[in-house]
C-alpha positions as MATLAB code, in Angstrom:
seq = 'XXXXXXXXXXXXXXXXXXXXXXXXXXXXXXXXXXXXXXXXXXXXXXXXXXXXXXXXXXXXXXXXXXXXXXXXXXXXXXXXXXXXXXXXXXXXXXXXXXXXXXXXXXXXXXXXXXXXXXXXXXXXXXXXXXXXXXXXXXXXXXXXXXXXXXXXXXXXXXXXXXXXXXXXXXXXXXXXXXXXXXXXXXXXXXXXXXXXXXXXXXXXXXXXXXXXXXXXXXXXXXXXXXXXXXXXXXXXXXXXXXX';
ca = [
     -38.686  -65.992  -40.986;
     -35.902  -66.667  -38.562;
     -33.057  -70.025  -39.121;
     -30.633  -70.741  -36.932;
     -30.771  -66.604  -35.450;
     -30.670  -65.599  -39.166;
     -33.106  -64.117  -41.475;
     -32.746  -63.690  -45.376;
     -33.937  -60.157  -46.616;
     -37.253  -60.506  -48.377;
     -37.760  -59.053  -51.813;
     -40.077  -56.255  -49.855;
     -36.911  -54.057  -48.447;
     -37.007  -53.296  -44.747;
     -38.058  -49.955  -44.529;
     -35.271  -49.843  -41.616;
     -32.472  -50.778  -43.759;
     -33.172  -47.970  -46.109;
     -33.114  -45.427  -43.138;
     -29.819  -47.009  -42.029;
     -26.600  -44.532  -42.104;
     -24.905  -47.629  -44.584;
     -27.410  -46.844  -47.323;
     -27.081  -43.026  -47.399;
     -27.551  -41.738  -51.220;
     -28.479  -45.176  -52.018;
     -31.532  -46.246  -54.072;
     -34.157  -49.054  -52.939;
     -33.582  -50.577  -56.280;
     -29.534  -50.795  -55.754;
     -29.702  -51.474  -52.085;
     -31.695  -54.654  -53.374;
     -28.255  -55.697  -55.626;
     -26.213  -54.645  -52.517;
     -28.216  -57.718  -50.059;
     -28.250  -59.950  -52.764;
     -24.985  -59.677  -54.095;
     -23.302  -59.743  -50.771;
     -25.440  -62.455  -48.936;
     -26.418  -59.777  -46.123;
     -28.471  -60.959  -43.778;
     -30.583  -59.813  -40.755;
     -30.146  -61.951  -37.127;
     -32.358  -60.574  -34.344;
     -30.550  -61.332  -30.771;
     -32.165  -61.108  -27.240;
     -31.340  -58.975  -24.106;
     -27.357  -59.103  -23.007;
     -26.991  -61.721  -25.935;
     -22.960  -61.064  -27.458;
     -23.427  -60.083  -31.242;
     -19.823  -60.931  -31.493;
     -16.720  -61.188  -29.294;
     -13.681  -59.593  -28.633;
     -10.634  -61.670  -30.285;
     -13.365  -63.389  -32.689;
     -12.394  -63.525  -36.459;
     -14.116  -60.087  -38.195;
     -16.143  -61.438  -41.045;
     -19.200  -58.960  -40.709;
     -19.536  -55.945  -40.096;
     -23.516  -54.941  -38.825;
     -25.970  -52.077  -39.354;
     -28.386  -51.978  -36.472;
     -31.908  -51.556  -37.190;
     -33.655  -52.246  -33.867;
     -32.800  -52.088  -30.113;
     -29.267  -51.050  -28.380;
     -25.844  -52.108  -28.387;
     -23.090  -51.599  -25.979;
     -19.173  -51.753  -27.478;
     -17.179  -52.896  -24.580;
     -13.752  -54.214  -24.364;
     -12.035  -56.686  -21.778;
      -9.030  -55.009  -19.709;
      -6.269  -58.248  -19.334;
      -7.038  -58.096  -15.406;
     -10.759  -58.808  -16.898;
     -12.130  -54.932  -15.906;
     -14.604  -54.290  -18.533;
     -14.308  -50.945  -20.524;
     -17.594  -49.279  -21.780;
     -16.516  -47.949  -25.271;
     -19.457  -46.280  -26.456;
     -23.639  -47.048  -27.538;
     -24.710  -47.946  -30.850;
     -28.581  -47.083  -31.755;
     -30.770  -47.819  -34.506;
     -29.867  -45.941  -38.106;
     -25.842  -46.653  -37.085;
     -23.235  -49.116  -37.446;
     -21.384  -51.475  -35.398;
     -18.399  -53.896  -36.125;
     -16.323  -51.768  -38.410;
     -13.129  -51.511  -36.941;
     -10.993  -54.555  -36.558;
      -7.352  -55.207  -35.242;
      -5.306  -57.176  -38.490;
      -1.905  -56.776  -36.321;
      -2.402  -59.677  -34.878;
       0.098  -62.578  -34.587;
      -2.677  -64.869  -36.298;
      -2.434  -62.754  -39.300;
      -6.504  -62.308  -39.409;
      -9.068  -59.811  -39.142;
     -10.236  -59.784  -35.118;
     -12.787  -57.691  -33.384;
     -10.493  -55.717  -30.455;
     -14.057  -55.071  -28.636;
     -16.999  -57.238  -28.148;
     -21.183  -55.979  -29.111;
     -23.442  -56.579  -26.485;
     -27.034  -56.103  -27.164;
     -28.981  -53.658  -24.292;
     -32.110  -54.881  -25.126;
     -33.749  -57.011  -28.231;
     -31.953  -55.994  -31.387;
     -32.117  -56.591  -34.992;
     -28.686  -56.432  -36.957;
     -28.603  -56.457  -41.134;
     -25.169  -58.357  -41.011;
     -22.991  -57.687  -44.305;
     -19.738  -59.647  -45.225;
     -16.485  -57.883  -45.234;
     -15.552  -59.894  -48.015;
     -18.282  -58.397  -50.398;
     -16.758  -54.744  -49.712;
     -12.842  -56.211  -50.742;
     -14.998  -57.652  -54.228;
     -15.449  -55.173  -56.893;
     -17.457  -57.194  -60.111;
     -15.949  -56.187  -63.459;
     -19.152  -53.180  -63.568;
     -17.703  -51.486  -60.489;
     -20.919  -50.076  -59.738;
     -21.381  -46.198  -58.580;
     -23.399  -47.979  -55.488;
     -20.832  -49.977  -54.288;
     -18.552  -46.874  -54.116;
     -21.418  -45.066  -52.310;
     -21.465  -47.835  -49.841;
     -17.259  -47.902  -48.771;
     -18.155  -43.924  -48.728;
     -21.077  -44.074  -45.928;
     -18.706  -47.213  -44.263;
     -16.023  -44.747  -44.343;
     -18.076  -41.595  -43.011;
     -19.198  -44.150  -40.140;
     -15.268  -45.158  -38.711;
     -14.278  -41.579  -39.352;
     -17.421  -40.513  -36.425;
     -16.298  -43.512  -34.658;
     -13.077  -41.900  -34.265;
     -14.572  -38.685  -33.505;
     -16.243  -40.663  -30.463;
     -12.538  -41.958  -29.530;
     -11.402  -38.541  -29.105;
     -14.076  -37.396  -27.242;
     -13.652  -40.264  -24.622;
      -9.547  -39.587  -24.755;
     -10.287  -36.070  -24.255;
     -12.283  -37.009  -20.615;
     -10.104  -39.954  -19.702;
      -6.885  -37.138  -20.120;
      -8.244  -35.894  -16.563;
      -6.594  -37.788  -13.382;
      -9.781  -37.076  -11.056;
     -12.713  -38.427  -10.630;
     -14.337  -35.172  -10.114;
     -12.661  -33.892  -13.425;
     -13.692  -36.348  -15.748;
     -17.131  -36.083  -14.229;
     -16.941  -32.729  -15.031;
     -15.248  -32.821  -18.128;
     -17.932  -35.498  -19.645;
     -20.878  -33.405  -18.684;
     -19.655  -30.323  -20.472;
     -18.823  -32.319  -23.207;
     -21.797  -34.342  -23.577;
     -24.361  -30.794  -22.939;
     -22.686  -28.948  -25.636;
     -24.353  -25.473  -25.862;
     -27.305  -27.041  -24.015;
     -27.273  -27.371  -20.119;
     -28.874  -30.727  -20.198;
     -27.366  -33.989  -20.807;
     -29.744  -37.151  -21.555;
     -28.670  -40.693  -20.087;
     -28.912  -43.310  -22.387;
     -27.167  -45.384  -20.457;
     -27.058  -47.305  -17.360;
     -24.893  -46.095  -14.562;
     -22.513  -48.958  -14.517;
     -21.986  -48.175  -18.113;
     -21.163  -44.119  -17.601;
     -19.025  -45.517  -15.009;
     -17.145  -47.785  -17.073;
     -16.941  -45.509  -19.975;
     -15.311  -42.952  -17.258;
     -12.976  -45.726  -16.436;
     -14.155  -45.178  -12.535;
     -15.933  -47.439   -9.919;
     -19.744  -47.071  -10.190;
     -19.831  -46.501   -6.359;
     -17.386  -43.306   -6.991;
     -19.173  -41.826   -9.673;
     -22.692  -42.071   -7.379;
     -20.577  -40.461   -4.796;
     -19.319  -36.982   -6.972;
     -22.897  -36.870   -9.112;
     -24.423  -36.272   -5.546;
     -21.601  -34.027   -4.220;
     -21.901  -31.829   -7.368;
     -25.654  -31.877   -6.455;
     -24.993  -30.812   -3.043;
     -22.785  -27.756   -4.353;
     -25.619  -26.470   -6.713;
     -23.670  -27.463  -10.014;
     -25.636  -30.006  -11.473;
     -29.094  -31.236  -10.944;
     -29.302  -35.308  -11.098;
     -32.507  -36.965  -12.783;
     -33.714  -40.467  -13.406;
     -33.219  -39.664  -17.910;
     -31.139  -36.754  -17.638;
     -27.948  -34.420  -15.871;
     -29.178  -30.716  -16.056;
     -26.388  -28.387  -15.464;
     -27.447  -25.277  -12.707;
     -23.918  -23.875  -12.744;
     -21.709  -24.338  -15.955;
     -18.860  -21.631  -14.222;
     -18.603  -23.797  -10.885;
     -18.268  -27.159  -13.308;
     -15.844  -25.739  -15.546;
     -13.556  -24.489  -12.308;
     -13.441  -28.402  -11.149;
     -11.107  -28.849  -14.481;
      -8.461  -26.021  -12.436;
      -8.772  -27.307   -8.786;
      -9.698  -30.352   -7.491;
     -11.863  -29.506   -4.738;
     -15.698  -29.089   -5.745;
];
């Protein structure tokens, strides 16, 4: 039952919320006193609907439990910044700027849902709220919040680590070795407007160097996924800049 884009948790527990990174080492039983103590709820939102906004007060933080979101941030010229996905089983909204001149907790980056999502959205107030029983679940949940803005950060320095390149060409290159690991293919979750905004480039260029890598036998361009034909010819783009 959905009010107002909000939906209590039934006594029957989502099977999705117990699968959810937040509840890690966390019994049905106790996640049950976790949504009731702290008022959790779930609010389903529709394709490109905001979840919340960058600059809006940070009273929630969400686990996602169906669909897609996109982090983005706002440039001050307006240029939108692609941040990073968020998929079911993950969190979103747990990093906030609170050195602000207004003193509060804002979001610094806005969720935008990819497709139809379902968030379980828990208040930030219940996690600054220890009752007088300080119970072990509780501590287990700041633990798995924790574990979740530690990978976030991990993400961060992945993205610094491209966006430390000057070229195009080299933070192409430098995001496909990344992102294929030990593998030589790289999915695409994403749309290309968002790769390209995550790259910080124009979508146009980063059309143009996926097809002239293609053209010099390095990589091999798919609808759902990047393979890699030549790892030694992408890795020399990092030390020259002509492909």
């Amino acid at each position: 039952m959905i009010k107002d884009g909000n939906k209590k948790t039934d006594r029957q527990l989502d099977p999705r919320i117990i699968e959810n990174c937040l509840f890690k080492n966390i019994s049905p039983d106790n996640i049950k006193q976790i949504l009731n103590c702290s008022g959790a709820v779930i609010r389903s939102y529709r394709k490109d609907e905001t979840i919340f906004c960058q600059g809006m007060q940070a009273d929630y933080f969400y686990a996602l439990l169906k669909g897609h979101v996109s982090i983005v941030s706002y440039m001050p010229s307006g240029r939108l910044n692609f941040l990073y996905d968020v998929f079911p089983g993950t969190l979103l909204g747990e990093h906030y700027d609170s050195q602000n001149d207004s003193g509060i907790r804002q979001y610094w980056y806005e969720g935008i849902a990819s497709e139809a999502s379902d968030v379980l959205a828990v208040p930030w107030r219940y996690l600054y709220s220890f009752c007088g029983k300080a119970c072990d679940h509780h501590k287990q949940l700041i633990q798995n919040l924790y574990e979740s803005m530690s990978s976030k950060e991990w993400l961060a320095m992945r993205k610094i680590n491209v966006l430390g390149f000057a070229s195009v060409q080299e933070r192409v290159a430098a995001w496909l070795i990344q992102e294929a690991g030990e593998s030589n293919t790289v999915p695409l979750q994403t749309t290309r407007e968002e790769q390209a905004g995550y790259l910080c480039v124009a979508r146009p260029s980063l059309s143009r160097t996926l097809m002239q890598m293609q053209k010099a036998s390095m990589i091999s361009v798919h609808r759902k996924q990047i393979r890699i034909v030549d790892k030694e010819k992408l890795e020399n783009v990092l030390q020259s800049k002509d492909l």
